[in-house]
N, C-alpha and C positions, 0 to 999 in steps of 0.2 A: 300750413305745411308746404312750406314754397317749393321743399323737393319733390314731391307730390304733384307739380303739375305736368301738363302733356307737353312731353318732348320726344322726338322720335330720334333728331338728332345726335353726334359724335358727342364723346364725353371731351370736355377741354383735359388737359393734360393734369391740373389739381382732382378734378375729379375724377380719373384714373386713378392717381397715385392716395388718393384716399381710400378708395373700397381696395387697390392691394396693400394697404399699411392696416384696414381691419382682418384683412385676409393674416397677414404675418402676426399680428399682435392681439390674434382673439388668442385667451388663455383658459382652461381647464381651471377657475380658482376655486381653491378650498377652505382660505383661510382670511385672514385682514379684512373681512365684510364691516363696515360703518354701519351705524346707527343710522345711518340717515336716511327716511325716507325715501323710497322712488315716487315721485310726483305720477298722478293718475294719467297724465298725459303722454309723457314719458311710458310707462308703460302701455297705454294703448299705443303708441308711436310703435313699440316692439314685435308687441300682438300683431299688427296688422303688417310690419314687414314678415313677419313668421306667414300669415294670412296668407300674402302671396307671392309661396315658394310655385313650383309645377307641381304636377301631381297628372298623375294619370290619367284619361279618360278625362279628366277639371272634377274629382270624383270629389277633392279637398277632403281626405278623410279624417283629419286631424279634431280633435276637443280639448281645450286649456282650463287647467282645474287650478284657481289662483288661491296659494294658501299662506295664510299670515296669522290664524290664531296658532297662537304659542301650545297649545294641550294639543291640539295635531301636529305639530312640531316633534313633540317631545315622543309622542305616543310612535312616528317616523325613525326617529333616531334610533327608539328599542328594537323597530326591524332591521334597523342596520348594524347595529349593537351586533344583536344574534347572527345575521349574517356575515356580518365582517368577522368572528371569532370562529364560522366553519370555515372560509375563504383563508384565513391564515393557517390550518391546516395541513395549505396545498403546499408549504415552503418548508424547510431546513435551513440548518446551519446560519451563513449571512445572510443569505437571502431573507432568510424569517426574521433575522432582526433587523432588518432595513424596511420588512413590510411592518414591523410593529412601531417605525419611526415615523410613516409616512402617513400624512392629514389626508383624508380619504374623503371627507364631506365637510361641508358649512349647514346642516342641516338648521339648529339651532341658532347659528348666528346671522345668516342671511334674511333681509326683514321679508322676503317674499319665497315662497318655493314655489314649480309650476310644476303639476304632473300633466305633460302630456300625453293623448294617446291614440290610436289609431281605430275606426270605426271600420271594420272590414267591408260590412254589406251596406255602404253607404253609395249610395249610385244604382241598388238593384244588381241582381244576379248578373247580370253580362257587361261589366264597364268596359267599355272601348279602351282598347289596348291590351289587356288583362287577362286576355283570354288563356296565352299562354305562357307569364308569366305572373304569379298568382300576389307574389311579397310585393310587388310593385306600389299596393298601396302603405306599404310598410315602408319603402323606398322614400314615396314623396313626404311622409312622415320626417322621414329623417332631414328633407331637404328641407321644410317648414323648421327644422331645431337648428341646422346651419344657419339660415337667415336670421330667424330670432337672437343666434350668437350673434354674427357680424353683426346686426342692428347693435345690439347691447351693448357690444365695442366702440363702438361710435358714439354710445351715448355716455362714454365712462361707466358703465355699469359689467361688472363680473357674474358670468356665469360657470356653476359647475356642477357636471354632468354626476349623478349619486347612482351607480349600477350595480350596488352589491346590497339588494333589498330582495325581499321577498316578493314579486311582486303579486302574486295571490295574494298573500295577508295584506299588502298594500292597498288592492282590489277591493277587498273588502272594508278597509279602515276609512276609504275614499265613497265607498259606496259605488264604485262604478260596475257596470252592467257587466255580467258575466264573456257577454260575448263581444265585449272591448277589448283592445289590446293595450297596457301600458305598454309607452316607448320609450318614454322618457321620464325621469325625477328631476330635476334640476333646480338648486339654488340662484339665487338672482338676490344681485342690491351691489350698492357703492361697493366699489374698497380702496384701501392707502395707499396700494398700487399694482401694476401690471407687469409681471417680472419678464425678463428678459429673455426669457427659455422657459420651456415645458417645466413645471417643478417635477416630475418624474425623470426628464432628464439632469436636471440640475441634480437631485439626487442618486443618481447616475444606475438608476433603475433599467433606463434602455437610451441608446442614440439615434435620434433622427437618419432614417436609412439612405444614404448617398442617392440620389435620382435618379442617376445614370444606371442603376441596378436593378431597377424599377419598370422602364421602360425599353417595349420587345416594338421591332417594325416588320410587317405584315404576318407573321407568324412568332409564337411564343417561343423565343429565346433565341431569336436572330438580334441581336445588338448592334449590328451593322446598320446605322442611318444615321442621319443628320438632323437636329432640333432646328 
């Protein structure tokens, strides 16, 4: 793993413009997963940039539950079955029939799914940092599932994030400990391709919000500065 070795110095300018083209072209995929294996390596290649996002305290509270038999597949899918059909509920009119168009998950076709999840009292009662904000280890959670995307990007492999599960019954069908946090579901494997836009936006669900709209200088809702 040659990128793997100790470098402290400047990135050259391909390597810049590499990790921001995984930045712009990781995609939420749901659909077009291949058959094709992910090679074991490859996938620890992922794991271990996911391994080492930050994390609070170096508390690393994260756990990867790697799943590929097919009857825990299927058995996933009926919690989302059930959940996706109270979640369309929350819509009328076009709305409701744009959400009954939209591919929500690759449960069944992705050859891998990963549930990760977040070990709260991993570090002992007082982790440096934590003290007074408590989700932080939920935070570095999240940064561990960023990483593992951009990696995955780079390896051609699609990932997509499955949030409308129960994740109690999840908990339970996974076997994880009561007092874990799932964070994440996520599909993982090949696909055909990597579309050019959010498919929520291409479905024209929501638009990418302008930047400039986004960002306040020294206090919230002063617009006045310069990038």
């Amino acid at each position: 793993m040659s990128f793997l070795k100790k470098n402290n110095g400047d990135f050259s300018i391909d390597e810049r413009d590499a990790v921001y083209r995984a930045i712009f072209e990781r995609r939420d995929v749901r659909r077009d997963f291949l058959s094709k294996p992910i090679p074991k390596v490859a996938l620890a290649r992922i794991l271990k940039a996911s391994h080492h996002a930050g994390s609070v305290g170096f508390m690393q509270p994260w756990d990867f539950v790697v799943i590929q038999d097919s009857k825990t597949k299927q058995s996933v899918k009926q919690l989302f079955t059930e959940a996706n059909a109270q979640a369309a509920q929350h819509y009328r009119g076009p709305k409701a029939e744009l959400y009954g168009r939209l591919k929500l998950e690759g449960i069944e076709e992705a050859p891998i799914n990963l549930c990760i999840t977040c070990t709260r009292q991993r570090g002992g009662p007082h982790v440096l940092g934590r003290s007074t904000v408590r989700d932080t280890d939920v935070y570095s959670t999240c940064c561990a599932i960023q990483n593992l995307w951009l990696a995955a990007r780079a390896e051609g492999i699609g990932i997509g994030w499955v949030s409308i599960l129960n994740y109690e019954s999840l908990k339970a069908l996974l076997s994880i400990p009561r007092p874990v946090k799932v964070v994440a579901y996520l599909c993982v494997g090949y696909v055909k391709t990597f579309s050019l836009n959010p498919d929520l936006e291409q479905a024209g669900w929501r638009k990418r919000l302008p930047l400039e709209q986004l960002v306040h200088y020294e206090a919230w809702g002063n617009k006045n500065g310069k990038m």
